[in-house]
N, C-alpha and C positions, 0 to 999 in steps of 0.2 A: 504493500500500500504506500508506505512512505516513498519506493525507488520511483513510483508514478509519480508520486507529488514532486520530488527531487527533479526532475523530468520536467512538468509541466511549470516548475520553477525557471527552466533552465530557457522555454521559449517564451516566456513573458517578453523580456524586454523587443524582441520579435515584432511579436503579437501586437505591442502598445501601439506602433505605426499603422499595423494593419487594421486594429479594431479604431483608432484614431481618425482615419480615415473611412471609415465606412460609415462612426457615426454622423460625421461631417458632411456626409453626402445624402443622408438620410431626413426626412424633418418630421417625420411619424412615427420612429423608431419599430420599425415592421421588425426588424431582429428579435426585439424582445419575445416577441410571437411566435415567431420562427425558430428559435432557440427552445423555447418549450418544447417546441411539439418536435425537434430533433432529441432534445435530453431522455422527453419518454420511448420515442423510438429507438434511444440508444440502451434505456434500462430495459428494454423488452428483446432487443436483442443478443445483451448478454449474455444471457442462457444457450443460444444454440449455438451448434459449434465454429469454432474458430473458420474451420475450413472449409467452412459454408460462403466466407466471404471473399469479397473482390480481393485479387492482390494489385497491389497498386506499384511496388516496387521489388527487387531482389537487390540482396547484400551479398556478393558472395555466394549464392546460395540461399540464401537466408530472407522469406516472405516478409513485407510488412504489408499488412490487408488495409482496407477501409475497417474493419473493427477495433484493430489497434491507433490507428488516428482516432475514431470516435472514442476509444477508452481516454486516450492523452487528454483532446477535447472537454470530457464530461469531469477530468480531474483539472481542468482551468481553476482558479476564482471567478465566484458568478459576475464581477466585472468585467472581465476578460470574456465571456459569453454571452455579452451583449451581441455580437455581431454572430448569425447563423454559423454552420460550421462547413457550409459548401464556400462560404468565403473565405476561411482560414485554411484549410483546405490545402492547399499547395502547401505555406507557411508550415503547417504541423509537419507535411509527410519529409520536410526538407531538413527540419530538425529531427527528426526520428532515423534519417537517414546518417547523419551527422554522430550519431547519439548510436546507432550501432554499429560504423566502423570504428568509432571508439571501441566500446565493449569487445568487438571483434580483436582488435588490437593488444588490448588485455589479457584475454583469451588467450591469444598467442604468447604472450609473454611470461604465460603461467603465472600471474599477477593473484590469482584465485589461491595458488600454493604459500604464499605467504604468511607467515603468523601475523602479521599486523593485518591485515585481511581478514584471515581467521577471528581475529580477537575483536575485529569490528563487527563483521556478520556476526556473530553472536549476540554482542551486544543488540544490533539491531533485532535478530531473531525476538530477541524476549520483549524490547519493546511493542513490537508489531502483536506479540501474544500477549502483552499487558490490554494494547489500546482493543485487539479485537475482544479480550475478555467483557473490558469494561463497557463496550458495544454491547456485547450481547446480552450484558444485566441488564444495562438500561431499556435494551429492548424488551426484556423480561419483566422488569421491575417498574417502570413508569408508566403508567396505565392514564386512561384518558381519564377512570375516575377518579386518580390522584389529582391529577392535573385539573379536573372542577371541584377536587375538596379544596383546593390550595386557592380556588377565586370565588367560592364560596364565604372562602376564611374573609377575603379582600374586601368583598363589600358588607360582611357582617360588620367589617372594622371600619368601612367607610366610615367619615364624617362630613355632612352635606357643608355647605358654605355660601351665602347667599351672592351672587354674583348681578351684574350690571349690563345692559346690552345699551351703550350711548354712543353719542356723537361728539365732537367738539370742532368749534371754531376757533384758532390758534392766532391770535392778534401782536402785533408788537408791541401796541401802547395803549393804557389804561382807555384811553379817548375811543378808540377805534374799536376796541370791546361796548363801547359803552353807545357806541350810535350803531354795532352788530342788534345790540340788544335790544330800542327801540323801533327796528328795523321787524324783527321780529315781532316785539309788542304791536306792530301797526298790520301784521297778518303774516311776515314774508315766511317762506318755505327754510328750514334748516338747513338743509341739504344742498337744495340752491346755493344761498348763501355762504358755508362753508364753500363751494366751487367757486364763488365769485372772490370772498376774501382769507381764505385763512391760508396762513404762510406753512401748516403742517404736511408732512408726508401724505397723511390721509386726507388732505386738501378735495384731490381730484375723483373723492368718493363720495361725496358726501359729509366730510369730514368721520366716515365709520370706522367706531374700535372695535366691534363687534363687542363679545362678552368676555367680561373679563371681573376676577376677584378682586378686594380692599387692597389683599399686599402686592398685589400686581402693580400698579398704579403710586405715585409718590404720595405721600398723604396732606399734602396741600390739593392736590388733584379726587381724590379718591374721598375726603371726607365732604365737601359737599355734592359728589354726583351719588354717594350713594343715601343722602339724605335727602334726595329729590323725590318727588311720587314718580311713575311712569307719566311719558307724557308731558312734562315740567322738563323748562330750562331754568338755568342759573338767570337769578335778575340784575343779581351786578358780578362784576367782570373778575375770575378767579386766577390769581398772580402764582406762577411757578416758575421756575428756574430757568422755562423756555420761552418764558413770556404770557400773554394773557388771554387767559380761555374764557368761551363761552361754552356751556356745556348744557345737552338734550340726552337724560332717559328715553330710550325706547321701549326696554324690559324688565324686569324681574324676574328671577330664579331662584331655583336651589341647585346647586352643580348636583351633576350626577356619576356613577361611578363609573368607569369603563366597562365597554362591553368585554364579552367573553373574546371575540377574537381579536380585540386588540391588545388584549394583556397576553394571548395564548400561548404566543412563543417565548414570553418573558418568563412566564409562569411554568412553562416545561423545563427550561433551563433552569428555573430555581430549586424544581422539583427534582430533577435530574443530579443536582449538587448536594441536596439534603438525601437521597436515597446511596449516592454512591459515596459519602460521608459514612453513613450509619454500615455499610457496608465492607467498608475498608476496616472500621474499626470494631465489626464483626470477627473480620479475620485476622488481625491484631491480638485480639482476645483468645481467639483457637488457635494462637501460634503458638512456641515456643520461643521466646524473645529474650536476648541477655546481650546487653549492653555492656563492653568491655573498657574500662576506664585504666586510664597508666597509676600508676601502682606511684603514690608520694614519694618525694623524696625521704629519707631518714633529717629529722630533725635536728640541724648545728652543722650536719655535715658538710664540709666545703665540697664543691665543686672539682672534680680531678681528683680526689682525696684515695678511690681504689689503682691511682696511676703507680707505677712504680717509681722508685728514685733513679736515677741514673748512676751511673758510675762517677760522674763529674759532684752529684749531689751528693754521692759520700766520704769521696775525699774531704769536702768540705766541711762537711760533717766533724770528721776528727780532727781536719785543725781546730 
C-alpha cells in the first residue's frame, strides 16, 4: 500500500502542470464528474483479473496495463483527481515506465540481497500489517450506530443561542448616518439605500449580514441590533471602529444544531479515535509489558573510578 503511495508521490509534481492546466481550461469543472464515475469504475474493476486488461506498455518484458495506471490514479490525493484520468493518462503511464526501469535496474543489481534492504522491508512489512490491522477494526468496530450515538450525544448537548438576521448601512460620518436615517423615516427602502450609500463590503447587497450571533459581531455593533424588534432600524447613528452604522433586523432565531451529514464525517473520525484508543489499550492490558530502565549509578562514586591505574599512575604513587 505504502510502495503505491511512494509512487503516486513520486508523479505529483508531474501531474500539478497537467491537472493545472486542465483546470484552467475548464469553467464547469466536468472533471469533478468524470473522476467519480472513473474512481467507481476503477473500485469495480479491481476484482477481476489483472490480465483481463489492456496493456499499454512492455519493460523489458514486463506488462504495465490500463489497471495499473488506474491503480496509480485512484492512489493520487483527491486534489490531484480533479482532472479525469483519460487526461493524465499518458503523464501516469510515462512515470510508471520511469518507475520500472528503475526497479528493473535494482533487480539487476541484487539490491533486494542487501541487509539494509532486508532491514527496511521489514520494517515496512509490519507497518503495512499495523495500518491494515487497524483498517480492518475500524471497519469492524465503527458502526453507523456509533457514529448516530456520538451526534445524538451533540445535540443533547446542544445549546441554542438567539441569533440576528440584519442589514446595515456603513456611513463615514455621524451627519451622513443621520440624514440615512430620516431618509428612511420618510419611507425609503433599506436595501436600496444601503446600495446607494454605505461604504461596506456588503454595500452592493443590500447592505446583508445574513444571520449571525452576539459574539460574532463587536459589541458596540451587536448590543443595539440585537435589542431591536424585527423589522426596526437603529434611530440614531451607531459608532464603531469602522465608522457609523445604521442598522435593520430582519429576523429572529434560535441557532440550530447541525444536521446529521454535516457533522458525519467529523463524527466518524472522532469515533474512529475513541474506538481504536480503547482498543490499543485493550491490548496493552493482554500484553506482557516490562519497561527496562538503566540500573543508577552507585552513590559518591566518581566517574572512571572501575578504570585501572596505569603504570605511569603508580610510579607516582610511590614517590
Amino acid at each position: 500500500m505504502k510502495s503505491v503511495h511512494s509512487l503516486a508521490l513520486a508523479v505529483v509534481a508531474v501531474l500539478c502542470l497537467a491537472i493545472g492546466y486542465y483546470i484552467g481550461t475548464q469553467t464547469n469543472m466536468p472533471g469533478v464528474d468524470m473522476m467519480k464515475s472513473d474512481v467507481t469504475a476503477d473500485e469495480k474493476g479491481a476484482s477481476s483479473a489483472k490480465t483481463d486488461s489492456k496493456v499499454l506498455a512492455t519493460v523489458n518484458g514486463k506488462d504495465i496495463t490500463e489497471a495499473d495506471v488506474e491503480i496509480l490514479y485512484n492512489s493520487l490525493p483527491p486534489q490531484y483527481r480533479q482532472a479525469p484520468i483519460a487526461f493524465l493518462k499518458d503523464q501516469l503511464l510515462q512515470q510508471m515506465i520511469s518507475m520500472e526501469v528503475i526497479g528493473q535496474a535494482a533487480e539487476a543489481e541484487k539490491l533486494a540481497d542487501q541487509q539494509e534492504f532486508r532491514d527496511r522491508l521489514s520494517t515496512v512489512r509490519t507497518q503495512l500489517m499495523q495500518e491494515y490491522y487497524l483498517k480492518k477494526k475500524i471497519e469492524e468496530l465503527v458502526t453507523n450506530d456509533l457514529v448516530k450515538a456520538e451526534y445524538d450525544k451533540l445535540v443533547a448537548d446542544f445549546k441554542p443561542e438567539e441569533e440576528v438576521h440584519a442589514r446595515h448601512i456603513l456611513l463615514k460620518t455621524e451627519q451622513e448616518a443621520k440624514d440615512v436615517i430620516k431618509l428612511l423615516d420618510d419611507g425609503g427602502d433599506f436595501a436600496s439605500l444601503a446600495k446607494e450609500y454605505s461604504t461596506g463590503p456588503s454595500g452592493p447587497k443590500g447592505g446583508d449580514l445574513g444571520y449571525f450571533t452576539k459574539e460574532r459581531m463587536v459589541p458596540e455593533f451587536a448590543t443595539p441590533a440585537f435589542a431591536l424588534n424585527k423589522g426596526e432600524y437603529t434611530k440614531t447613528p451607531v459608532k464603531t471602529q469602522f465608522g457609523y452604522h445604521v442598522i435593520k433586523v430582519e429576523d429572529k432565531r434560535e441557532t440550530q444544531p447541525p444536521s446529521f451529514e454535516e457533522k458525519q464525517a467529523e463524527l466518524h473520525s472522532r469515533v474512529e479515535n475513541t474506538v481504536i484508543e480503547k482498543l490499543i489499550n485493550e491490548l496493552k492490558a493482554a500484553a506482557t509489558i516490562v519497561l527496562v530502565t538503566p540500573e543508577p549509578a552507585e552513590a559518591g562514586k566518581p566517574e572512571g573510578a572501575d578504570v585501572e591505574a596505569s603504570p605511569a599512575d603508580e610510579s607516582s604513587k610511590k614517590e
